[in-house]
C-alpha positions as CSV (number, residue, x, y, z in Angstrom):
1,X,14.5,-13.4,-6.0
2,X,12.0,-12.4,-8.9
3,X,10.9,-15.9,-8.7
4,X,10.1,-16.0,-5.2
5,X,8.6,-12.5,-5.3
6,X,6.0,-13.9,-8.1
7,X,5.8,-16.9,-6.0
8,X,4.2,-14.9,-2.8
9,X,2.1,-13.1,-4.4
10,X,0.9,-16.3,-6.0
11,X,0.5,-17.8,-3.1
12,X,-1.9,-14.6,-1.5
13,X,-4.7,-15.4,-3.6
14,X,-6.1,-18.6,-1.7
15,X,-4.8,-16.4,1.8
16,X,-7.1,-13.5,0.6
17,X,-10.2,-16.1,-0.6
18,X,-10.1,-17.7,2.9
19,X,-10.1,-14.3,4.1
20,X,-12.7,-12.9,2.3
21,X,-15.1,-16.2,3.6
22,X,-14.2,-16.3,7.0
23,X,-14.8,-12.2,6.8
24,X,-18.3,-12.7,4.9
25,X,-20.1,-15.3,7.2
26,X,-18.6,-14.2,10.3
27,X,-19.9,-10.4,9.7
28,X,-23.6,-11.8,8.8
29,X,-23.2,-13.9,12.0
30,X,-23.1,-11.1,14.4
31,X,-26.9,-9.5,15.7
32,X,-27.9,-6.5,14.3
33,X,-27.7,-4.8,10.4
34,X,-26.9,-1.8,8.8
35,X,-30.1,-0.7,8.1
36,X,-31.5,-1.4,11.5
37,X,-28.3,0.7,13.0
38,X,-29.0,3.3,10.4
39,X,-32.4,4.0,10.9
40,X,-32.8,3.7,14.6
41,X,-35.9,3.7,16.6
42,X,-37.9,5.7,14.3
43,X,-37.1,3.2,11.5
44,X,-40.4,1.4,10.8
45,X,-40.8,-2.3,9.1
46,X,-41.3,-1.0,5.8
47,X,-38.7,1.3,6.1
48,X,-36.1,-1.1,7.0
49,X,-37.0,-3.4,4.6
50,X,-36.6,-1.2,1.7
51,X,-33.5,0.1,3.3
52,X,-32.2,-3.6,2.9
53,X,-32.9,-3.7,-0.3
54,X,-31.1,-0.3,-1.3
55,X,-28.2,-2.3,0.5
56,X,-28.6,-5.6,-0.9
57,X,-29.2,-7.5,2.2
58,X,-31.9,-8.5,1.1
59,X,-30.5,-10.9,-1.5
60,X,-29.3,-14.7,-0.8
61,X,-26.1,-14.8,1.3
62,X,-24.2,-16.4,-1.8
63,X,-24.9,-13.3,-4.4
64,X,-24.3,-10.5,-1.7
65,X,-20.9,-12.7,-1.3
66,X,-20.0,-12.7,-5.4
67,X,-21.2,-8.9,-5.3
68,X,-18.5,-8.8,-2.8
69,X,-15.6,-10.6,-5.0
70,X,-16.8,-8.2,-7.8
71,X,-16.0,-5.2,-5.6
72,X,-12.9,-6.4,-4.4
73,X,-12.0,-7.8,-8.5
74,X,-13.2,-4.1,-9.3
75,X,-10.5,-2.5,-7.1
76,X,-13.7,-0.5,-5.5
77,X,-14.0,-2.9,-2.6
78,X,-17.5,-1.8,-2.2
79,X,-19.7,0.9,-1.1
80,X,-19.9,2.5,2.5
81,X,-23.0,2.2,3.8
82,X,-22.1,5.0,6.4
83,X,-20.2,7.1,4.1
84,X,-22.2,6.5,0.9
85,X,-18.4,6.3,-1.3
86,X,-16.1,3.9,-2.4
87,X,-13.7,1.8,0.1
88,X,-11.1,2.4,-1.7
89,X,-10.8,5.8,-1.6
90,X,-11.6,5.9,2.2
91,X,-8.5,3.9,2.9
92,X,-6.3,5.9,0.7
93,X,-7.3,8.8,2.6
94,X,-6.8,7.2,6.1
95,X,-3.7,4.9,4.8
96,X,-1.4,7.7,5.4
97,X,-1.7,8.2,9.0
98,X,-1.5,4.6,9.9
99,X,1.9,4.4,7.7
100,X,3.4,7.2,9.5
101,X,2.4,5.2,12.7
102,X,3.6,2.0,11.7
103,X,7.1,3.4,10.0
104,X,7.9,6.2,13.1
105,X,7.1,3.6,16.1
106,X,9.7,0.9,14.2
107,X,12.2,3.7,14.1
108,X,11.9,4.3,17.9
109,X,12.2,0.6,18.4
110,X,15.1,0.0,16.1
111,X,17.1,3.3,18.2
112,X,16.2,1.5,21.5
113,X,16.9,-1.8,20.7
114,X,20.3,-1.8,19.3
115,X,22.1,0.0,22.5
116,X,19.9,-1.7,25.0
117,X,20.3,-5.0,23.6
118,X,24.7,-4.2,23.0
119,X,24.9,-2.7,27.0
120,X,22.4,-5.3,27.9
121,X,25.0,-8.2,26.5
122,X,28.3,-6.3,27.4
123,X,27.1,-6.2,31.1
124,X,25.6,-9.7,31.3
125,X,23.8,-10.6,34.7
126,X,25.0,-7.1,35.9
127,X,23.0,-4.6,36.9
128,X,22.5,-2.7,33.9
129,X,21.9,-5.9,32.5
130,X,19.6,-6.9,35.4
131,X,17.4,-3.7,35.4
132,X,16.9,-3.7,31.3
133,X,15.1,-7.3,31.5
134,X,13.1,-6.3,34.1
135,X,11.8,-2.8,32.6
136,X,11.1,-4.3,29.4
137,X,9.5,-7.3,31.1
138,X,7.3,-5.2,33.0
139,X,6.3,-2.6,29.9
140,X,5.5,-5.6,27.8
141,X,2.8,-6.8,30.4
142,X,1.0,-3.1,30.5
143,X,-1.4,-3.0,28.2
144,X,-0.8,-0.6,25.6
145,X,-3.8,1.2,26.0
146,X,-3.5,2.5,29.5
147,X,0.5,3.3,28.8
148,X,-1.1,5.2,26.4
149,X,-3.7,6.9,28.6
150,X,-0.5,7.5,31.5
151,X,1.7,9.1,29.0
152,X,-1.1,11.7,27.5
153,X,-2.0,12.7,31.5
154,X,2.0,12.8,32.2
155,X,4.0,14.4,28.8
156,X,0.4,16.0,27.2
157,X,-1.9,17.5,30.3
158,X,0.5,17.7,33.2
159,X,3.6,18.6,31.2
160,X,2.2,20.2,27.7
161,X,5.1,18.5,25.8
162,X,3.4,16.6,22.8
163,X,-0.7,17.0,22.0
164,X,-2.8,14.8,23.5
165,X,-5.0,14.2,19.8
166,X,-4.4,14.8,16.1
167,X,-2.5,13.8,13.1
168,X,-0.8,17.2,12.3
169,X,-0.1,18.9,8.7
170,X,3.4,19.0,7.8
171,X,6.2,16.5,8.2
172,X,7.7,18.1,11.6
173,X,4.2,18.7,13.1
174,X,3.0,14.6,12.1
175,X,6.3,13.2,13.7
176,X,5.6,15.9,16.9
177,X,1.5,14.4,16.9
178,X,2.9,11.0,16.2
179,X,5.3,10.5,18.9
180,X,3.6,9.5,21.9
181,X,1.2,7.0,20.2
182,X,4.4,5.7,18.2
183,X,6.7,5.7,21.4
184,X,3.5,3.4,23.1
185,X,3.7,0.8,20.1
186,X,8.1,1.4,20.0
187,X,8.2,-0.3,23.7
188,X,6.1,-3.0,22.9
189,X,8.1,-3.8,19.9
190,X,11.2,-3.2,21.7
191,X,10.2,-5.3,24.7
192,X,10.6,-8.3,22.2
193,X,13.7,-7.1,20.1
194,X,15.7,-6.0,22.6
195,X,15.4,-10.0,24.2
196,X,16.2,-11.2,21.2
197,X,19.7,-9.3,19.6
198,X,20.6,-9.6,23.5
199,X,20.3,-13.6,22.9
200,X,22.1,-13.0,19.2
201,X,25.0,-11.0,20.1
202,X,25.6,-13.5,23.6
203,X,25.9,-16.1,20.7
204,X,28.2,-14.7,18.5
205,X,30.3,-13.6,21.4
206,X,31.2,-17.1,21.7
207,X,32.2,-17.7,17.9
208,X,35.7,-18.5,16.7
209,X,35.7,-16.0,14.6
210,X,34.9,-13.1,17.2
211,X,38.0,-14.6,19.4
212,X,40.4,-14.8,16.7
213,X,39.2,-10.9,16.0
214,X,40.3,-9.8,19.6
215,X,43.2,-12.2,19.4
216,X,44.3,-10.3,16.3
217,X,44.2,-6.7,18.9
218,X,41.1,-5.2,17.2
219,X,39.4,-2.9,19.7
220,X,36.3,-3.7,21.3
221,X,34.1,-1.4,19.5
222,X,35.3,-2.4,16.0
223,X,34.4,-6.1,17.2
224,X,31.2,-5.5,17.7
225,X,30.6,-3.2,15.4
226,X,32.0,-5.0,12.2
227,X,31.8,-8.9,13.4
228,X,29.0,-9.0,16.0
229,X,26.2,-6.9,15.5
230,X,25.3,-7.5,11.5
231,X,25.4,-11.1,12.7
232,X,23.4,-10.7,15.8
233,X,21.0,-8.4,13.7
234,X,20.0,-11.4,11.2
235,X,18.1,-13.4,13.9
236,X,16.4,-9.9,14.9
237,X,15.1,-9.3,11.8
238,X,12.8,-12.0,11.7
239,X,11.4,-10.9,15.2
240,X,10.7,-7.2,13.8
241,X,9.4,-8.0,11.3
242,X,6.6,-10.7,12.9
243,X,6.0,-8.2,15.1
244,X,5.8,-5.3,12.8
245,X,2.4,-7.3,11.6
246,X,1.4,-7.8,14.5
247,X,1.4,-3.9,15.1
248,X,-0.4,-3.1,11.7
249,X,-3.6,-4.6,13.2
250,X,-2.8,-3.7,16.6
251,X,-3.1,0.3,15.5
252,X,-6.4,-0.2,16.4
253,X,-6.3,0.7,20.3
254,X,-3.7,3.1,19.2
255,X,-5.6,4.9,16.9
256,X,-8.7,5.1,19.0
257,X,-6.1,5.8,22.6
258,X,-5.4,9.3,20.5
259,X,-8.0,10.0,17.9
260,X,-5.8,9.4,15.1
261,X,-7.4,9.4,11.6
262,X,-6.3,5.9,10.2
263,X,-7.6,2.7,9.2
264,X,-7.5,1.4,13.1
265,X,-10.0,4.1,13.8
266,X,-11.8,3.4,10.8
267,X,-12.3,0.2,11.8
268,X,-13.6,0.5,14.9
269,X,-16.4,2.8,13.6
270,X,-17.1,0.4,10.9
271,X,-17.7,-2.4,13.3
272,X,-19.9,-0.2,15.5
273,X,-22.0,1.5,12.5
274,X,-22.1,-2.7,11.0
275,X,-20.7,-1.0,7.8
276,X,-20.2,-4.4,6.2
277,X,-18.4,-3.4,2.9
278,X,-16.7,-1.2,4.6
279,X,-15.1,-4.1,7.4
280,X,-14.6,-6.7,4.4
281,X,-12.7,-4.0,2.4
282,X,-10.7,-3.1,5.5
283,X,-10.1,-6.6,6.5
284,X,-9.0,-7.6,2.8
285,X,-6.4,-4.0,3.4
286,X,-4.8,-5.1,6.1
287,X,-4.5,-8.9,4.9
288,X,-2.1,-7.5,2.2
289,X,0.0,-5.1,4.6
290,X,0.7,-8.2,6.5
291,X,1.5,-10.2,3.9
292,X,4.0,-7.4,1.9
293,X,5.9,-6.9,5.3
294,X,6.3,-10.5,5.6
295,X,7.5,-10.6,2.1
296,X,9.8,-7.6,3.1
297,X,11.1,-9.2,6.1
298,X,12.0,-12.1,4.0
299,X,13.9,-10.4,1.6
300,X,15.5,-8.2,3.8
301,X,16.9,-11.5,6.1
302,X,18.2,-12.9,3.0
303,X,20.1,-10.3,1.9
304,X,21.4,-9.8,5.8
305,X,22.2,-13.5,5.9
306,X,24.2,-14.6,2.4
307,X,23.7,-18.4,3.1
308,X,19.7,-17.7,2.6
309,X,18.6,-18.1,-1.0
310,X,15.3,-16.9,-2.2
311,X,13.6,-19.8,-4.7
């Protein structure tokens, strides 16, 4: 498994050069600068000129790119121009709150999938059955954003359960800020989870090996607790975990939905403020998250599903 670890991480360092290109030349391809942005109307031409070259933009596209790769080779991954500090120790400061995010919404989707998805398969093309399809189906067509919006007017202004903005101090008062905007990204996640150990668990229903467990008298809930669900699981875990990436970029409505201090929010203002180093730096951040949860996921199907070998 050592191997295959080395191996991935190997294998990041032509992802993260594509990354870093396709980020470059695409930035420098939208209108507007930093400089402009930052001096607004009253900036005159001399002034933004020599506020490009306090930036560096004013220097051919290829050097500002392999000042760029020195920044991210540095571990600094450049300068704000907004902030006037380090990357790096801007996303170590907002890292936390998108973590929390991340780690508290799979948690909600992990409790909701497992029962759903057992009840869902126990009462097949019942009503219980019937009416879980249909719920999910419909939650995973509202955008998250206005879910969002519906649940702060509902459980935050109407009925003062949960804040409607913040991150909290303290473990209790994060998870009490965090669990709208978590529960938001949860159904989502769940929406797709819940479809797929529903389709799992239908399969191993039909194995031998289930049948010759009931034929033997086991109850019911020891079948599916010890036979069917860790195998229904494995094909879930794949499915999480896809998704789970999915939702490290897709903090950004989140974030912005209820003013939570992480990199999703960060990143918005960067794009507005064109705070090029501070996009690339972000972009090249959540490149890696992606890529260590697929790594996780991978390791974490293998050792769910014995017949997988890491090489």
């Amino acid at each position: 498994m050592l191997t295959y670890i080395l191996k991935r991480f190997v294998q990041l360092v032509p992802v993260l050069f594509g990354i870093t290109l396709a980020c470059f030349f695409l930035l420098r391809a939208l209108p507007g600068d930093p400089a402009t942005l930052l001096l607004g109307a009253r900036g005159g031409a001399d002034e933004i000129a020599a506020m490009k070259q306090r930036l560096g933009l004013d220097l051919p596209l290829w050097r500002q790119y392999l000042l760029f790769l020195g920044d991210i080779l540095s571990g600094s991954l450049g300068r704000s121009v907004v902030y006037g500090q380090p990357v790096i120790s801007l996303v170590l400061e907002r890292l936390p709150a998108t973590l929390w995010l991340v780690s508290y919404s799979t948690a909600i989707a992990v409790l909701l999938t497992i029962p759903l998805a057992l009840w869902s398969a126990i009462r097949r093309d019942q009503a219980p059955d019937i009416l879980i399809k249909l719920m999910f189906t419909v939650l995973l067509a509202i955008p998250s954003f206005w879910l969002g919006l519906v649940l702060v007017v509902v459980l935050a202004i109407w009925v003062p359960l949960f804040p409607t903005s913040g991150y909290g101090s303290g473990i209790l008062s994060r998870l009490h800020h965090l669990t709208l905007p978590a529960f938001v990204i949860a159904l989502a996640t769940a929406s797709l989870t819940i479809r797929s150990l529903r389709s799992g668990i239908l399969n191993v229903l039909g194995s031998d090996y289930v049948t010759t467990a009931r034929a033997k008298g086991n109850a019911t809930s020891r079948t599916m607790r010890v036979h069917v669900l860790p195998n229904a699981l494995i094909s879930s875990i794949s499915v999480l975990g896809a998704h789970t990436s999915w939702v490290i970029g897709g903090t950004v409505v989140i974030e912005t939905v209820f003013a939570l201090p992480g990199l999703g929010s960060l990143f918005v203002e960067s794009i507005f403020a064109r705070d090029y180093p501070m996009i690339q730096g972000l972009t090249i951040v959540f490149a890696v998250l992606v890529v260590l949860i697929n790594l996780a996921t991978d390791i974490a199907y293998a050792l769910a599903d014995p017949r997988i070998r890491l090489d």
